[in-house]
SEDODREN-268381 format. One record per residue (C-alpha): residue number from 1; residue in one letter; x, y, z. Coordinates in steps of 0.25 Angstrom, whole numbers, always signed. Example, Ala and Ser with C-alpha at 12.3 -4.5 7.8 and 13.67 -1.06 7.14 Angstrom:
<nodes>
<node num="1" residuo="A" px="+49" py="-18" pz="+31"/>
<node num="2" residuo="S" px="+55" py="-4" pz="+29"/>
</nodes>
This chain:
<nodes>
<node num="1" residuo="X" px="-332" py="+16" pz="-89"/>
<node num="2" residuo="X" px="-321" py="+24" pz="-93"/>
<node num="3" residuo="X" px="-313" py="+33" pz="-87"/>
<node num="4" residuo="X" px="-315" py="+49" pz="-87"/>
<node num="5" residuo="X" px="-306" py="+56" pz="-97"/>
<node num="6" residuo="X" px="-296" py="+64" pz="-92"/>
<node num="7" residuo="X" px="-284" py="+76" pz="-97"/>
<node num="8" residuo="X" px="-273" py="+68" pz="-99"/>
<node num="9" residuo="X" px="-262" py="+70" pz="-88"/>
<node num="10" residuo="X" px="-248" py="+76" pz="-89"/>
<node num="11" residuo="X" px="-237" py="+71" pz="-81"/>
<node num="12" residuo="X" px="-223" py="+77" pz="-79"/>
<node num="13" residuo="X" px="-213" py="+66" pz="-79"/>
<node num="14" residuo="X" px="-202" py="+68" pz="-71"/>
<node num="15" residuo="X" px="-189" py="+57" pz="-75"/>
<node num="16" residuo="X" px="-180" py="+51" pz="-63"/>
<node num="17" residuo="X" px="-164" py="+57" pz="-66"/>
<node num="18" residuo="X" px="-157" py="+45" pz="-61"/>
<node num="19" residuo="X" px="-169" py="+34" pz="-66"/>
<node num="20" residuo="X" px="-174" py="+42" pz="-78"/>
<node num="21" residuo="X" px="-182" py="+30" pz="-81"/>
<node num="22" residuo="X" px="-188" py="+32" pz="-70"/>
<node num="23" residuo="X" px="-201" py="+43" pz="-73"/>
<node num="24" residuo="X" px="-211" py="+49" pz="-63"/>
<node num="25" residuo="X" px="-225" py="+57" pz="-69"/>
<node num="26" residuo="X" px="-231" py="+67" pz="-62"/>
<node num="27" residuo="X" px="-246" py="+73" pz="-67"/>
<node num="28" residuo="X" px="-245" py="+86" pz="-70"/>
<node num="29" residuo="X" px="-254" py="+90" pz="-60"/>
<node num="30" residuo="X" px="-247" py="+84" pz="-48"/>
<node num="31" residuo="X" px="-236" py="+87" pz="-40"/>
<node num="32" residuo="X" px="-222" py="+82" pz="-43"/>
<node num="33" residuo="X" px="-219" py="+71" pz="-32"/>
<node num="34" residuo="X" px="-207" py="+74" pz="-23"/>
<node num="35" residuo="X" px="-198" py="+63" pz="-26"/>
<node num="36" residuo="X" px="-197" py="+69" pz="-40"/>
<node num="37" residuo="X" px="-186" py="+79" pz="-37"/>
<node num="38" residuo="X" px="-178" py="+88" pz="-45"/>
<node num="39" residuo="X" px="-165" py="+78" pz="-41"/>
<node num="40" residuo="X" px="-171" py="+65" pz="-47"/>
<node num="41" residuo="X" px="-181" py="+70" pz="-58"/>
<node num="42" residuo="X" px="-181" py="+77" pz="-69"/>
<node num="43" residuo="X" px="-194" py="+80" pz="-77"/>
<node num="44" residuo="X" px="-195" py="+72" pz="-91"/>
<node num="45" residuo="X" px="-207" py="+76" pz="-97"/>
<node num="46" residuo="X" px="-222" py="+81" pz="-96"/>
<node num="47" residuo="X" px="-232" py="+68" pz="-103"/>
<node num="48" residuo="X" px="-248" py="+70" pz="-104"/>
<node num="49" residuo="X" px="-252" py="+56" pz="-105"/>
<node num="50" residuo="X" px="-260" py="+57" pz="-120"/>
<node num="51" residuo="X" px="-245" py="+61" pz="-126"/>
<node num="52" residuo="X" px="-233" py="+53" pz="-127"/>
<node num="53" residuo="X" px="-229" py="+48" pz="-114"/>
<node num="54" residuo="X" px="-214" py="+43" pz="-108"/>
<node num="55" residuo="X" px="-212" py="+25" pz="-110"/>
<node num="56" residuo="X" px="-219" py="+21" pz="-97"/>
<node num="57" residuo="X" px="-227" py="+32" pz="-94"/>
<node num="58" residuo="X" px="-241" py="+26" pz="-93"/>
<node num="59" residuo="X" px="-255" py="+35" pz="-92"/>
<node num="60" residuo="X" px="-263" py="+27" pz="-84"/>
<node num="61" residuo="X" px="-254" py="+23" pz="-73"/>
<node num="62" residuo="X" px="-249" py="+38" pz="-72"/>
<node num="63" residuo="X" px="-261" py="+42" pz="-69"/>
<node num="64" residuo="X" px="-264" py="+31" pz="-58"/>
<node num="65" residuo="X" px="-250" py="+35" pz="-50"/>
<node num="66" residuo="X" px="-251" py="+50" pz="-54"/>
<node num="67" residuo="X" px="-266" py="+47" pz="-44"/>
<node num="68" residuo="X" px="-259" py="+39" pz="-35"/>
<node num="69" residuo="X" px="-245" py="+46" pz="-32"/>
<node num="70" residuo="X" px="-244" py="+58" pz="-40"/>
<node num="71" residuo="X" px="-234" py="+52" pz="-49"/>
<node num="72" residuo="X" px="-231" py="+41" pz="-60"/>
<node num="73" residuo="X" px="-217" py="+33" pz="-60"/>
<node num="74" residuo="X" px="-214" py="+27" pz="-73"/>
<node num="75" residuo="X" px="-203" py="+21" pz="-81"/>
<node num="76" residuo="X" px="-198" py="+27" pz="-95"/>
<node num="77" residuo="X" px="-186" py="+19" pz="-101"/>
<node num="78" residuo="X" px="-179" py="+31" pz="-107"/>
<node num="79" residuo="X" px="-170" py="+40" pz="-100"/>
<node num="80" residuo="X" px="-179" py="+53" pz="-106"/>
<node num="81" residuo="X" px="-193" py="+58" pz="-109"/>
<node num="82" residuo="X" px="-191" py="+63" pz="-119"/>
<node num="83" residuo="X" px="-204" py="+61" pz="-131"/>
<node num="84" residuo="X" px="-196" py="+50" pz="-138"/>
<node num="85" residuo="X" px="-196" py="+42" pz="-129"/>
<node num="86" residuo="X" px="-212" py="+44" pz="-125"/>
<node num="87" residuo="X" px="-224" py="+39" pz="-132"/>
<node num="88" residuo="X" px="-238" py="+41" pz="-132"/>
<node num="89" residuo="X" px="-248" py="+34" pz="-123"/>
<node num="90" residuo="X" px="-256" py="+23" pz="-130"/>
<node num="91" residuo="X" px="-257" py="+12" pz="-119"/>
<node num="92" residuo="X" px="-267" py="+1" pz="-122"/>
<node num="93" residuo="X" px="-278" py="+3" pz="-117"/>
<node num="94" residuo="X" px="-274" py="+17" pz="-112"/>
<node num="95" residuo="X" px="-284" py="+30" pz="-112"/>
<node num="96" residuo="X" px="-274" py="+40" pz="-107"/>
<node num="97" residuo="X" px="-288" py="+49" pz="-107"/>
<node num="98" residuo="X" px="-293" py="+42" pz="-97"/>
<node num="99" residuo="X" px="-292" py="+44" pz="-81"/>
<node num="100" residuo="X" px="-299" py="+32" pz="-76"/>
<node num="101" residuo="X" px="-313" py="+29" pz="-70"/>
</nodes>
């Protein structure tokens, strides 16, 4: 049975200062976590899953972690956010549209 369609979600990413590979997502609709500080964090860029998305930022996994913990950590090999260096989401297999059962 499929999933139930759903908005797609928007996520502010914030970029570690000293690691900026180092990437955490936040949903829109929840609270920043503390440990993302003003010190060690800057903020990179506000993604909505069905557009062009930052190298390692996968939907599906974001979705489970944002559930789970408020948060998505994830990788992104270059020193910026900027769009360039994004692309859109076409994952095999992936329905972005979709929440789950």
């Amino acid at each position: 049975m499929p999933g139930r369609p759903c908005r797609p979600q928007i996520y502010r990413i914030f970029q570690h200062r000293h690691a900026p590979g180092l990437c955490c997502a936040v949903r829109e609709d929840l609270s920043i976590p503390s440990f993302v500080g003003a010190q060690g964090w800057n903020f990179g860029a506000e993604v909505r899953e069905t557009g062009s998305l930052p190298f390692g930022f996968q939907p599906a996994p974001a979705r489970e972690a944002s559930a789970a913990f408020g948060y998505y950590l994830f990788h992104h090999p270059c020193e910026t956010l900027s769009a360039r260096y994004s692309r859109p989401w076409g994952g095999e297999g992936a329905e972005p549209d979709r929440c789950g059962p």
